[in-house]
Backbone bond lengths (Angstrom), bond angles and torsions (degrees), N, CA, C in turn:
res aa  C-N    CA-C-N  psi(-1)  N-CA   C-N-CA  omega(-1)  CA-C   N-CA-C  phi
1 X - - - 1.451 - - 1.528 110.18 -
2 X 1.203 119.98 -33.71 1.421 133.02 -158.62 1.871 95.23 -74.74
3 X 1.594 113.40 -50.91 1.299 121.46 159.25 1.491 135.75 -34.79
4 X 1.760 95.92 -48.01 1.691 89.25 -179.18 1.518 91.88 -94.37
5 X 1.466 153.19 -58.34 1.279 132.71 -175.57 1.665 118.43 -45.99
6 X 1.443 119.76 -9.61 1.833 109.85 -169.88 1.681 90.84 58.66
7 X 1.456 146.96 38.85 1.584 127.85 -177.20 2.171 84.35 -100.62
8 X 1.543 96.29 159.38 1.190 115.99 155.99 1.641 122.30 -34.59
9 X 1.650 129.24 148.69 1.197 154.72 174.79 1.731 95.23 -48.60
10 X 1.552 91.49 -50.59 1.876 107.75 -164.33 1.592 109.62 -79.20
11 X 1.509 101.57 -22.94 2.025 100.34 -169.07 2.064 110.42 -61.73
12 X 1.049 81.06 136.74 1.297 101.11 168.07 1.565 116.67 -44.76
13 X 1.631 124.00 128.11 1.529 113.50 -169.62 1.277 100.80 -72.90
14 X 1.446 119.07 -52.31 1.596 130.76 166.63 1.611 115.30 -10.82
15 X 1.171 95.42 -69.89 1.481 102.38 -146.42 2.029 99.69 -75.76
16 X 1.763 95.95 -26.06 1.597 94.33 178.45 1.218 113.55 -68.50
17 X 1.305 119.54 -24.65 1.609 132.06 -167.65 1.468 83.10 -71.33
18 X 1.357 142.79 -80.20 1.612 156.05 -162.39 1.895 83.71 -47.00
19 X 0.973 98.10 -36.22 1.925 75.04 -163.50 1.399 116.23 -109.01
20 X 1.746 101.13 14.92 1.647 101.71 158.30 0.801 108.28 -85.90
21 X 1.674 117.57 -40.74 1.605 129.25 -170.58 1.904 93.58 102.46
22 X 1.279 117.68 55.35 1.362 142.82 -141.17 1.660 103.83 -114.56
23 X 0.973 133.98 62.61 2.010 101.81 -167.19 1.860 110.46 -72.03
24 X 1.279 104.83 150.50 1.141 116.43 -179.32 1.630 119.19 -45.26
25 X 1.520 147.43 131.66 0.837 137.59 -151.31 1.721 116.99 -63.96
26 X 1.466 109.66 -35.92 1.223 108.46 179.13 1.844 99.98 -63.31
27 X 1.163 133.94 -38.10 1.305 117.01 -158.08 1.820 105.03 -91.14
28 X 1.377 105.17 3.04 1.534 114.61 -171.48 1.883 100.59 -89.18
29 X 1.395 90.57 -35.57 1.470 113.64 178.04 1.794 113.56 -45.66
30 X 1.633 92.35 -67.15 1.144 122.64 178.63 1.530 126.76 -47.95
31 X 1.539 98.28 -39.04 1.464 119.51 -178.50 1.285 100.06 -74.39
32 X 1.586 138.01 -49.44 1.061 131.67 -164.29 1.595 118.07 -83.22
33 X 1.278 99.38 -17.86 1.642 103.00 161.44 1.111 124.12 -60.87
34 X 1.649 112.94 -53.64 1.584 133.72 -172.87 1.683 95.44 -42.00
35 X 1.131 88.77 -57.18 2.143 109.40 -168.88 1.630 97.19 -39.96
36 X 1.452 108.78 -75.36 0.811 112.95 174.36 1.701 154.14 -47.88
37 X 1.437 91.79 -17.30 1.549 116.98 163.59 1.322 101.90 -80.44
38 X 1.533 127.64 -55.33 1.130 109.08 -179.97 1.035 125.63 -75.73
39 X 1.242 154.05 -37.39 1.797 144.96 133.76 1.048 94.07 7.31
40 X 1.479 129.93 -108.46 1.640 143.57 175.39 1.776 111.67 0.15
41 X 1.375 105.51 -61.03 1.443 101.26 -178.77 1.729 107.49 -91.31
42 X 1.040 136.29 35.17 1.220 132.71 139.95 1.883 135.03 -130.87
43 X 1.445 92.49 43.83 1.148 120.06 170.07 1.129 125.55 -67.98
44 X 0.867 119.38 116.19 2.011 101.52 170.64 1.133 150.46 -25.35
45 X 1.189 153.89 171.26 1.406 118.89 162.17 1.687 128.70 -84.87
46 X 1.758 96.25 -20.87 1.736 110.38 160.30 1.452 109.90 -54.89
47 X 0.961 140.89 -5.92 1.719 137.23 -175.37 1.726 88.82 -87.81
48 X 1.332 91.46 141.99 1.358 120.05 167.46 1.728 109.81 -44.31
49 X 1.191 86.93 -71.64 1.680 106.01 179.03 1.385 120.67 -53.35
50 X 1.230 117.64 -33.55 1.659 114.41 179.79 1.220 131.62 -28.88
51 X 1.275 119.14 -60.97 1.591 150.23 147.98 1.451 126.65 -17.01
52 X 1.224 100.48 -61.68 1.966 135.15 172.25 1.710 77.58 -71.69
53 X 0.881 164.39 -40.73 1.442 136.49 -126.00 1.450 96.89 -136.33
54 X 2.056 116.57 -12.74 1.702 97.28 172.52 1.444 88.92 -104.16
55 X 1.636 112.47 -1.49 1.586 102.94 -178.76 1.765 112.42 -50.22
56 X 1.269 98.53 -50.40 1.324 130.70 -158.50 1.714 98.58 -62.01
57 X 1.185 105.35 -60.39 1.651 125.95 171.81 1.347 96.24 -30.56
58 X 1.311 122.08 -66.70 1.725 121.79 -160.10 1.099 121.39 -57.22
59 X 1.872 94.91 -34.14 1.372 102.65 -168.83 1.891 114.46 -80.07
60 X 1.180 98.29 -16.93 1.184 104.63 -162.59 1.682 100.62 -91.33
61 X 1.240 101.21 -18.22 1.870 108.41 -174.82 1.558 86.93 -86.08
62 X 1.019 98.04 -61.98 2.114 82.90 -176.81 1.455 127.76 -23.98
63 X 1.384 119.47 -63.10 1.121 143.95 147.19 1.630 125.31 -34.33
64 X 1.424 102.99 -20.89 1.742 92.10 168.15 1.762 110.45 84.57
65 X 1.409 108.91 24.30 1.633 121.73 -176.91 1.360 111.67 49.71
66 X 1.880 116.88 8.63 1.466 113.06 172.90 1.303 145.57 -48.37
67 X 1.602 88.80 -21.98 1.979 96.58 -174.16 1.530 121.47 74.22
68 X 1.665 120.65 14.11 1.342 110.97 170.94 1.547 117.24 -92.62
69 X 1.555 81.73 85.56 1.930 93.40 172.82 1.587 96.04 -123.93
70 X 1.246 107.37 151.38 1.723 100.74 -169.65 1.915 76.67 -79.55
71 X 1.094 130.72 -51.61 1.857 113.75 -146.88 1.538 76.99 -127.74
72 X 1.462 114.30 98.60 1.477 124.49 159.80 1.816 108.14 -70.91
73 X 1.098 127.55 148.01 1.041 142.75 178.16 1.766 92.87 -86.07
74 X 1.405 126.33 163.82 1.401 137.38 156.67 1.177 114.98 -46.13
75 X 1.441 120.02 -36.87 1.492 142.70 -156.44 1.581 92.72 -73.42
76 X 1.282 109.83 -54.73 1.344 136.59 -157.81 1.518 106.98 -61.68
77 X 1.194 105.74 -44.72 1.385 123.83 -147.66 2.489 87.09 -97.32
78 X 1.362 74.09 -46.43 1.948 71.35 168.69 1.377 114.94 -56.27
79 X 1.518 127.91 -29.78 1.585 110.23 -165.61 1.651 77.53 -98.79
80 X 0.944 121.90 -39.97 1.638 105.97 -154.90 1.935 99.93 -49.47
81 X 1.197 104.10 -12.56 2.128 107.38 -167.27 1.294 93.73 -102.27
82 X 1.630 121.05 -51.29 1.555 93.22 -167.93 1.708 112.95 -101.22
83 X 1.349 108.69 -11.56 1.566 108.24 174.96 1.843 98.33 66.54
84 X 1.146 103.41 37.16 1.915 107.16 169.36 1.651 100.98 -82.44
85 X 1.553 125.05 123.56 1.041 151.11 -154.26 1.465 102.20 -104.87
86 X 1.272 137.85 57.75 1.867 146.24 -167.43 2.107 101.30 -39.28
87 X 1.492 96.62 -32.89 1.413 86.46 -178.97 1.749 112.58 -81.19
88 X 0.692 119.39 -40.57 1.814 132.10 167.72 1.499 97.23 -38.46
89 X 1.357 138.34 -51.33 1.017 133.29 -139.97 1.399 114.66 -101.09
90 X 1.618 132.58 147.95 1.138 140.86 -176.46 1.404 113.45 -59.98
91 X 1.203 105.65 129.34 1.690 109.76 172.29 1.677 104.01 -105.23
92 X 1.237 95.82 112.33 1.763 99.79 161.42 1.621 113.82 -115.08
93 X 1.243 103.12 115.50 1.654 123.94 167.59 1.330 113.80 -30.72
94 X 1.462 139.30 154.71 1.222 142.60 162.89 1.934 97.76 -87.32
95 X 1.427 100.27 136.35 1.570 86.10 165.84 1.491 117.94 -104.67
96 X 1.733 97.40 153.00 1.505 85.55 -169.32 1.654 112.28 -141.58
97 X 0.952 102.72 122.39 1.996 98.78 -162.83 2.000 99.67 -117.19
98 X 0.979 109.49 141.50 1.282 132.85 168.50 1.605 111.69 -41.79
99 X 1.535 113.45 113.41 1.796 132.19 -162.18 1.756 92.22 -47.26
100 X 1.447 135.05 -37.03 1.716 99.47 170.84 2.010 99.18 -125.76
101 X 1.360 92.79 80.74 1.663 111.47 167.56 1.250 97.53 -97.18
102 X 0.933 132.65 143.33 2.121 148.17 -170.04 1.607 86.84 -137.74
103 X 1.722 89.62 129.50 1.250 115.04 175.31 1.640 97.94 -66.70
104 X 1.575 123.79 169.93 1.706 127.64 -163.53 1.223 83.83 -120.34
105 X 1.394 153.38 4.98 1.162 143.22 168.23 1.555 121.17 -123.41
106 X 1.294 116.63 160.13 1.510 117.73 -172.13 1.308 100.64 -115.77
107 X 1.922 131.83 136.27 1.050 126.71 -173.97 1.347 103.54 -115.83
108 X 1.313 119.20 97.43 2.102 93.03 158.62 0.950 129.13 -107.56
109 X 1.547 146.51 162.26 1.220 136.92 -163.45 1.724 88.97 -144.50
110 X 1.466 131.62 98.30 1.452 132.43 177.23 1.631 96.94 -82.45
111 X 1.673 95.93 148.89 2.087 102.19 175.80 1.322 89.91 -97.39
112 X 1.604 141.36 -15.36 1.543 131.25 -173.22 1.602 103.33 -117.08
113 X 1.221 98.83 147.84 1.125 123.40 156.63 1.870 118.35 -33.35
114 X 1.591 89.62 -67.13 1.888 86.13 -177.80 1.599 110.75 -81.83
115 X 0.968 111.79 -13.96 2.019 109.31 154.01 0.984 89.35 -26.42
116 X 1.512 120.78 -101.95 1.251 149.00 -109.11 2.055 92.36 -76.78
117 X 0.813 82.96 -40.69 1.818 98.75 160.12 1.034 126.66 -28.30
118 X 1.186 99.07 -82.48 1.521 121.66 175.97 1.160 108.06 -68.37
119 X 1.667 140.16 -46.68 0.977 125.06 164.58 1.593 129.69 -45.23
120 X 1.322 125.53 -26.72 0.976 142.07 -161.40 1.752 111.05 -84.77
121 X 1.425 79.95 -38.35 1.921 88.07 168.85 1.380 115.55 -90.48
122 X 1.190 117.91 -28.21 1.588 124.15 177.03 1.947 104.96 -60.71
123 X 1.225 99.90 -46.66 1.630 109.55 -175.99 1.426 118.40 -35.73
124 X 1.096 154.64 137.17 1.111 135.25 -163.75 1.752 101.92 -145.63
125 X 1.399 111.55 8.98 2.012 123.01 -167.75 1.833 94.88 -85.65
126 X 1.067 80.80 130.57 1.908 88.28 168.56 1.614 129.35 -44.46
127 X 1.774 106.32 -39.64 1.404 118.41 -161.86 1.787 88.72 -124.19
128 X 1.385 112.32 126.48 1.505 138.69 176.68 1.315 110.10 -120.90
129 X 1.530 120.93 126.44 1.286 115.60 169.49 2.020 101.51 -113.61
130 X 1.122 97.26 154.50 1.951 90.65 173.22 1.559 99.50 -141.83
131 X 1.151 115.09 136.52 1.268 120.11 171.70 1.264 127.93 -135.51
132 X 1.318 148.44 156.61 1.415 153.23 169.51 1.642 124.15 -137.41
133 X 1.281 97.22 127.00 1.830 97.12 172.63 1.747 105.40 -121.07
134 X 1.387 83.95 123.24 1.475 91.71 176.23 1.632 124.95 -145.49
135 X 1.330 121.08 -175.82 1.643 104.55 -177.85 2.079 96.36 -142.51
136 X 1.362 76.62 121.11 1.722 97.42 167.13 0.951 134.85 -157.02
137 X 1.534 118.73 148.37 1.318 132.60 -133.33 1.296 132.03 41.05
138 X 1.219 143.24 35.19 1.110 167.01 -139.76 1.894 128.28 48.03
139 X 1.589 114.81 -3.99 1.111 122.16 141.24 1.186 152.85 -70.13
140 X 1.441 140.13 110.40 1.237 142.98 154.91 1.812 132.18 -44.72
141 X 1.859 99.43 107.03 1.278 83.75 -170.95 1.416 109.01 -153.62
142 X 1.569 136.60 161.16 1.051 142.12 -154.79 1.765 119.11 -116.08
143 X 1.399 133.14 141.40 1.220 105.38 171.25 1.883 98.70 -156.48
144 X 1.385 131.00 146.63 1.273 133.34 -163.76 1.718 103.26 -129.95
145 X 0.970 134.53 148.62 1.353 136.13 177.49 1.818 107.55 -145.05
146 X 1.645 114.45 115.22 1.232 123.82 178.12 1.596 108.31 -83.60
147 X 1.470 116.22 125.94 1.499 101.58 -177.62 1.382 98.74 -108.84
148 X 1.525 151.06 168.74 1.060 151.40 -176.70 2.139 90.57 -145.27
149 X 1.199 111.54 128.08 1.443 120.20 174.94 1.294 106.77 4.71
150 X 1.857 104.44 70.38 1.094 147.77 149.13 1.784 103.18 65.55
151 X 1.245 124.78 23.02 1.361 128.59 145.51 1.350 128.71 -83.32
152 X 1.701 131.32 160.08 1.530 106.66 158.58 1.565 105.28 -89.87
153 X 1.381 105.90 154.76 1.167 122.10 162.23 1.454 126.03 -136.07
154 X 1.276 107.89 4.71 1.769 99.95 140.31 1.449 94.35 -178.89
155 X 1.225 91.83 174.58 1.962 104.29 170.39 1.554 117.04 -158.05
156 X 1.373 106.29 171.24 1.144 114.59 -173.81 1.640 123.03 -139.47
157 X 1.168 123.43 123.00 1.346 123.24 179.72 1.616 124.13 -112.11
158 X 0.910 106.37 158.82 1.586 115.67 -179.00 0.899 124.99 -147.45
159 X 1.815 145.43 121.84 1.040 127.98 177.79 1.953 114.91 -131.78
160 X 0.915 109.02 107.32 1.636 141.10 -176.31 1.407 100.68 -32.59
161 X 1.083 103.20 -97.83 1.749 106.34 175.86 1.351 103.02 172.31
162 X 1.647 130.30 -138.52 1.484 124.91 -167.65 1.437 108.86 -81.97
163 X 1.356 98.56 171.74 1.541 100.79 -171.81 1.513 98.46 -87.51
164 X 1.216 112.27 -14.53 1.883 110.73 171.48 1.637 115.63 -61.43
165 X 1.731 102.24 -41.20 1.049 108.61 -159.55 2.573 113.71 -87.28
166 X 1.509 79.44 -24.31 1.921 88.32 169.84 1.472 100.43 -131.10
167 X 1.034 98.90 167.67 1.647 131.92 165.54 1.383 111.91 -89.11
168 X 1.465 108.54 156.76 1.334 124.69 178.73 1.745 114.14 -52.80
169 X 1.619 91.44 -50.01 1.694 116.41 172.26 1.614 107.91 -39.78
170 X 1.014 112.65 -35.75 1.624 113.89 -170.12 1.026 111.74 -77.52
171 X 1.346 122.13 -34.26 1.610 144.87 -163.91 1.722 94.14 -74.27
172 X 1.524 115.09 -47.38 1.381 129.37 178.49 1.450 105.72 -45.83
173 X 1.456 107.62 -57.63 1.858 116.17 -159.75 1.649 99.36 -72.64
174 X 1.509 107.81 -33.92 1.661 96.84 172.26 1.387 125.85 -72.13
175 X 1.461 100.67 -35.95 1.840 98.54 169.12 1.464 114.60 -56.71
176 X 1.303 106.44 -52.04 1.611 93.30 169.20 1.456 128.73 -33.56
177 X 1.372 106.86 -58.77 1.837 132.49 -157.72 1.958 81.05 -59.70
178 X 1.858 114.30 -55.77 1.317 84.39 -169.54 1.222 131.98 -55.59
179 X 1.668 109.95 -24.33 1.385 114.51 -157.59 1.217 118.94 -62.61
180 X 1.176 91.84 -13.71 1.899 110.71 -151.28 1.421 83.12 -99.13
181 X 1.606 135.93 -47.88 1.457 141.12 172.48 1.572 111.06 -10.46
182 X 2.226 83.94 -57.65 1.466 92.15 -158.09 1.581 91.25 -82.97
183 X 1.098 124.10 -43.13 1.519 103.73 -154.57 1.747 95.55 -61.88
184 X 1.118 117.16 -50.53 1.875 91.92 167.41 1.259 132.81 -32.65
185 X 1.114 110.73 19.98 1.642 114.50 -179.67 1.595 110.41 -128.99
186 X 1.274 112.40 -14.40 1.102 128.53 161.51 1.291 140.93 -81.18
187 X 0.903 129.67 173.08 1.713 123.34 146.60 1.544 107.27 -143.36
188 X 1.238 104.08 175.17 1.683 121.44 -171.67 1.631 117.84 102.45
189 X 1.492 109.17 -151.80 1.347 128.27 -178.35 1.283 100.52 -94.31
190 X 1.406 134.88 137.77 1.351 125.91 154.95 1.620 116.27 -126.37
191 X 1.317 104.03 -174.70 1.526 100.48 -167.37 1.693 83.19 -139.75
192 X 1.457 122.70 115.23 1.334 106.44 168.79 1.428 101.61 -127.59
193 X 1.969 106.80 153.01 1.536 117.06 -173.23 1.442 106.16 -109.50
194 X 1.434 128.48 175.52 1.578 129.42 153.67 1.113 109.38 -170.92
195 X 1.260 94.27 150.01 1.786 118.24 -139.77 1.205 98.73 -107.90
């Protein structure tokens, strides 16, 4: 410890651990198991392992998470501690698209003002979306505008709540969610900006 903090011969191990932001090894241990059990039980069911891993689950729920196996496997010995339930748990897919798949949309994000300008006249795609998330007057709030050959034709707003209560970041993930709202209403190529 004394190595990775650079602390004194004399410093306290305690207090360096608290002031790396350090957890004690048994609970670092612990943590990385937990992690790791749960990884394991939210596998897919295409994974090799899935199978082997609610096998294990059943067996170990039968039993009452006791651990009376004369030669527990690691596996074994992981559900018997955290009791992570692989069927309870969300399966999210890996996505996987073909090495030259091209995204159907165009993203730009200009830092100036006359960017976005010029981009705007340079653009030449039928369907434009523009959006902004921002926070004022002490609210957090969202708003998207679909243009179709340079009219609006619809929009969308959102407004979060106090600026105590979200982050700017949030304001971000909702402008997205609308954009995407609107382009579900569409079809084709689009070109979308945000300001």
């Amino acid at each position: 410890m004394l190595l990775i903090t650079g602390g004194l011969r004399s410093s306290a191990i305690g207090i360096l651990d608290t002031h790396a932001n350090i957890l004690p090894i048994q609970q670092s241990i612990y943590k990385i198991c937990y992690r790791a059990t749960l990884r394991m039980a939210t596998l897919p069911s295409t994974h090799p392992l899935a199978s082997e891993i609610r096998a294990v689950f059943k067996y170990c729920k039968k039993r009452d998470f006791t651990g009376q196996k004369c030669h527990p496997s690691p596996l074994h010995k992981l559900m018997n501690e955290f009791r992570t339930n692989p069927i309870m748990m969300e399966k999210i897919l890996p996505v996987h698209h073909f090495p030259k798949w091209n995204l159907d949309i165009t993203i730009s994000i200009a830092q100036k003002e006359r960017k976005v300008i010029e981009e705007e006249e340079a653009a030449n795609k039928t369907i434009r979306v523009y959006s902004d998330g921002l926070a004022v007057d002490g609210r957090v709030g969202v708003a998207a505008v679909l243009m179709r050959e340079g009219r609006m034709v619809s929009e969308k707003r959102f407004h979060l709540g106090k600026i105590e209560e979200h982050i700017v970041y949030e304001a971000e993930i909702a402008e997205m969610i609308l954009v995407v709202e609107l382009l579900k209403e569409t079809g084709g190529r689009k070109q979308m900006y945000t300001m």
